[in-house]
C-alpha positions in Angstrom: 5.7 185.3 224.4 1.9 185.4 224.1 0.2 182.5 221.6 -0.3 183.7 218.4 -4.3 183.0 218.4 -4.2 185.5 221.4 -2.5 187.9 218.6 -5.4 187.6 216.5 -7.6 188.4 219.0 -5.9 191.2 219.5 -6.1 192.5 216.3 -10.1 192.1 216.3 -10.0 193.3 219.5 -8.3 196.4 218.6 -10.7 197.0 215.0 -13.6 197.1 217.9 -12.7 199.3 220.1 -11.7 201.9 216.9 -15.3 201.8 215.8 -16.4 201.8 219.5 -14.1 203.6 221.1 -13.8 201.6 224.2 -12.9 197.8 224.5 -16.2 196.2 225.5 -16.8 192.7 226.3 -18.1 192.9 222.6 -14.6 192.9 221.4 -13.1 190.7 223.3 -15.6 187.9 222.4 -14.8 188.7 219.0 -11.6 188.3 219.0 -12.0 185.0 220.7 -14.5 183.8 218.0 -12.1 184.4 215.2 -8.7 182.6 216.7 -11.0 180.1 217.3 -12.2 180.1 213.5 -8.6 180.3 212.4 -7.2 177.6 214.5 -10.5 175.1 213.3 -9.6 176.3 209.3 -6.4 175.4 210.1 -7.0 171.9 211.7 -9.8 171.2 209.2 -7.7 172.1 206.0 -6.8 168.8 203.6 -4.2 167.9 200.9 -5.1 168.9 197.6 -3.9 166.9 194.4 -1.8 169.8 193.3 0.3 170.1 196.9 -1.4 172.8 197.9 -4.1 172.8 201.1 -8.0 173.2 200.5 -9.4 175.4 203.2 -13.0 174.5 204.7 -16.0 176.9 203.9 -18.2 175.7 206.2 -17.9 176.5 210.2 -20.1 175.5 213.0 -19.3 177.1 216.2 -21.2 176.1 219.5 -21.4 179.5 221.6 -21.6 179.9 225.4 -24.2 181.9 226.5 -22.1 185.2 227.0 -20.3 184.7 224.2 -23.3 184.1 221.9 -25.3 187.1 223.2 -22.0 189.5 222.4 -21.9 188.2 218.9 -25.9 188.4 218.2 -25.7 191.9 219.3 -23.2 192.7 216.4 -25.1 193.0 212.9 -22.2 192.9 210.8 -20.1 190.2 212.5 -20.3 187.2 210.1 -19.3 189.4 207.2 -16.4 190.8 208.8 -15.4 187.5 210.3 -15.7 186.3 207.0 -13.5 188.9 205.5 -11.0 188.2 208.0 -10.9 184.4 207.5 -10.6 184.7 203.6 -7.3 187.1 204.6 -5.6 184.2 206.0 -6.8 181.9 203.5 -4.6 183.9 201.2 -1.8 184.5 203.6 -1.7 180.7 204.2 -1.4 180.5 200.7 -4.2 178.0 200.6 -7.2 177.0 198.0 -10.6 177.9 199.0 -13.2 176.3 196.7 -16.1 177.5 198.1 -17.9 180.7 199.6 -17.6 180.7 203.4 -20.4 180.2 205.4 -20.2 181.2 209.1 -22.8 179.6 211.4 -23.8 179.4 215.2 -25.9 178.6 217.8 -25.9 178.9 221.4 -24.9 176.3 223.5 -26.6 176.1 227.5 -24.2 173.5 228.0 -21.2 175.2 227.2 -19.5 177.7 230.3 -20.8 180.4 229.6 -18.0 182.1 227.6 -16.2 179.0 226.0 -16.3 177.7 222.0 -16.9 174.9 220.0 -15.8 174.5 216.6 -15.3 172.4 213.3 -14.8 173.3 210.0 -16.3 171.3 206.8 -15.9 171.3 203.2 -18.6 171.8 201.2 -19.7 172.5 197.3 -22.2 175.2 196.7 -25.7 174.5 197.6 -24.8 171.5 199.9 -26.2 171.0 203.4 -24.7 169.6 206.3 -27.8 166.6 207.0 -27.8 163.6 207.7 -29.2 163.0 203.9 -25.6 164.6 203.0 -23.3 164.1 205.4 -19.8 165.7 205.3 -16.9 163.1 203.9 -15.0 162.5 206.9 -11.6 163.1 206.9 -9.0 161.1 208.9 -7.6 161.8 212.4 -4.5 163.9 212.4 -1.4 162.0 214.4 1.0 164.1 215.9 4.7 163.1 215.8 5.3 161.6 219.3 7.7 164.3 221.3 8.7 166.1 218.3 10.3 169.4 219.4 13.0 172.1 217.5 16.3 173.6 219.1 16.9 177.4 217.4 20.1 178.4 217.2 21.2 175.6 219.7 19.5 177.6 223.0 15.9 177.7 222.6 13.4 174.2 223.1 10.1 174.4 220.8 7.8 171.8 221.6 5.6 170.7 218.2 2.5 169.7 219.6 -0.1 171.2 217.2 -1.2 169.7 213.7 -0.2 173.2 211.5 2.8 175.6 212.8 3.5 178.8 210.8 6.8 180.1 211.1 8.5 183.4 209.9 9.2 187.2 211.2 5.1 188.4 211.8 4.1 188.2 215.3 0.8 185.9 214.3 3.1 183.0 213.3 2.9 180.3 216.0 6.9 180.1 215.7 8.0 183.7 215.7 12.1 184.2 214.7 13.3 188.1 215.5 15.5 187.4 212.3 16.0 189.5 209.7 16.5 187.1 206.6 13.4 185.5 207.5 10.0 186.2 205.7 7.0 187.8 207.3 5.5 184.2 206.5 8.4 181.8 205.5 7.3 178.1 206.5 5.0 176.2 207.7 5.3 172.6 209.5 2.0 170.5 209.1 1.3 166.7 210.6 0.7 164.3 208.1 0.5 160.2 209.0 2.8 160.7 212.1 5.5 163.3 210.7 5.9 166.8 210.2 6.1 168.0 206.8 8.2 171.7 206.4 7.0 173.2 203.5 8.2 176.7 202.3 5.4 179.7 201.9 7.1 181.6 199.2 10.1 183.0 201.3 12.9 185.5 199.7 16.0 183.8 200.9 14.3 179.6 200.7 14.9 177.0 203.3 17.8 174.4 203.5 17.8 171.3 204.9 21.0 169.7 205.7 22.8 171.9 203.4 20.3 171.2 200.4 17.8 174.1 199.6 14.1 172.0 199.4 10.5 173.1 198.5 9.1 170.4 201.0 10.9 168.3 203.6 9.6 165.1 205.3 11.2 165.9 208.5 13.5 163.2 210.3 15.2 163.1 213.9 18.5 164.9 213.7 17.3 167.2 210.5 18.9 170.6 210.3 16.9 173.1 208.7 18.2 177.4 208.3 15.4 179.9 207.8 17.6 183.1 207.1 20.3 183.2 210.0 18.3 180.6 212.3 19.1 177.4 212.5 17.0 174.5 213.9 17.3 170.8 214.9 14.3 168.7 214.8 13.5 165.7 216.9 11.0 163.1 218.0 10.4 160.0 219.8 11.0 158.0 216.5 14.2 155.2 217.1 14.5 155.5 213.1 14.0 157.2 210.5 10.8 155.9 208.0 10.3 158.7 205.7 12.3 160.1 202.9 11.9 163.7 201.3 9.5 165.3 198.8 11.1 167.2 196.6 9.9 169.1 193.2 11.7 168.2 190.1 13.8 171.6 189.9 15.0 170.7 193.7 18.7 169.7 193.7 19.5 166.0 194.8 21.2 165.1 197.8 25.3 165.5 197.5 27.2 162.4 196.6 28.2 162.1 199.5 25.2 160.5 201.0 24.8 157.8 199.0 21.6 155.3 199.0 22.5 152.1 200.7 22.7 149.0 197.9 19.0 147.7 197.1 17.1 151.1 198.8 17.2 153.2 195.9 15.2 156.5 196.9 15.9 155.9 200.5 18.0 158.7 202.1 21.2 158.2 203.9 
C-alpha cells in the first residue's frame, strides 16, 4: 500500500492537473511540498494544557533548485497550500493559534528536487531572529521496536512520532473496516511511549475490554477499533506507565486489582 504522504500528493497532484489539464512537473512538486508541510505540522505540533495539540503556524522549507523554480512559477501557491494545511488542522482535530505563514527559499545545496522543513510556533507579529528566537521544544523519543499485530495476521511497525488511524486512505494506518471512522485514532510519541488517543469516532475505542478516551500504551495491550483488533508491543522488559483516563471513563474491572502500596498503578 502506498504511504499516506504519497496520498496527499496525490490529491494536490490531481487539483493541478484539473486547472491545467495535464500533470506537469508543476504538480508533482506541489504535491511533494505539501506532504512535506503536513508531515513537519505533524512532527512540530505540542501538548496543549487542555489535552488537545497546538499546531505550528510558522514553516520554513529549504527548496531544491527544481523544486523551488516549480513553486515560484505558481502565483497562488502559498494561499492554497495554506488552505490545505488549515484542512488538516481541523481534521486532526487540533488548535491552531495563529495565522499560518508559509515561507521558502532556495537551497543550492539541496539535490535538486529534495525538501527541508520545520515548523514553529509563533504569536502574531513575531519574527523568527536571533533577537526572538523560537522556544525550543524537546526531542521526540520513539518507543524502541514498538510495532501492532491487526487481527492476529498483519505486523505494523510504529516508527514515526504521530500515526493516524481510521477508514480514509490518508491515514498512515488504513483499516478496510466498516465500524471504523474515516479518522478514528491517532497514536502520538510522548517521553518514550505511544499515547492512543480517540479522534471523535462513532463506535469509541477499548482497551483491554475497557472503552478509554486516551491510553498510555503498554506491551501486551489489546486495543478494538470497530471489528479490528490490535496488539501492541515494544522493546520495553516492563511496563512504566499507567493510563490517562477522563473522569467519565470507566475504571478498570475488579478484577485487576492494584497491587498493595501502588495505588493508581495498573495490574
Amino acid at each position: 500500500m502506498a504511504d499516506p504522504l504519497r496520498k496527499i500528493e496525490i490529491q494536490l497532484e490531481n487539483l493541478f492537473e484539473k486547472r491545467t489539464g495535464t500533470l506537469s512537473a508543476q504538480s508533482m512538486h506541489t504535491g511533494k511540498i505539501l506532504a512535506r508541510l503536513i508531515e513537519t505540522l505533524e512532527e512540530s505540533a505540542r501538548p496543549g494544557p487542555d489535552g488537545r495539540w497546538i499546531a505550528p503556524n510558522v514553516f520554513h522549507l529549504a527548496l531544491g533548485k527544481r523544486i523551488s523554480q516549480s513553486a515560484s512559477s505558481i502565483p497562488d501557491l502559498k494561499v492554497l497550500l495554506t488552505a490545505k494545511v488549515e484542512e488538516h488542522i481541523r481534521q486532526s482535530e487540533m488548535i491552531l493559534l495563529h495565522p499560518i505563514r508559509i515561507e521558502w527559499e532556495t537551497d543550492l545545496s539541496l539535490r535538486e528536487e529534495s525538501i527541508r522543513a520545520n515548523a514553529e510556533i509563533f504569536r502574531s507579529g513575531e519574527e523568527s531572529t536571533d533577537a526572538f528566537p523560537p522556544e525550543p521544544h524537546p526531542a521526540i523519543t520513539l518507543p524502541r521496536g514498538a510495532f501492532l499485530i491487526v487481527n492476529g495476521r498483519r505486523h505494523v511497525a510504529l516508527n514515526r512520532p504521530v500515526i493516524n488511524i481510521g477508514r480514509q486512505l490518508d491515514n498512515h494506518l488504513v483499516l478496510d473496516d466498516t465500524l471504523v471512522s474515516r479518522r478514528h485514532a491517532q497514536l502520538r510519541a510522548r517521553e518514550g511511549q505511544y499515547l492512543l488517543t480517540d479522534l471523535g469516532s462513532k463506535h469509541g475505542i477499548r482497551v483491554n475490554n475497557i472503552t478509554v478516551h486516551e491510553w498510555v500504551l503498554q506491551p501486551g495491550d489489546v486495543f478494538r477499533l470497530g471489528n479490528t483488533e490490535l496488539i501492541y508491543g515494544d522493546d520495553r522488559e516492563e511496563s512504566i506507565t499507567q493510563p490517562i483516563r477522563p473522569e467519565n471513563t470507566p475504571a478498570a474491572p475488579p478484577d485487576h486489582p492494584a497491587p498493595a502500596g501502588e495505588e493508581g498503578t495498573p495490574g
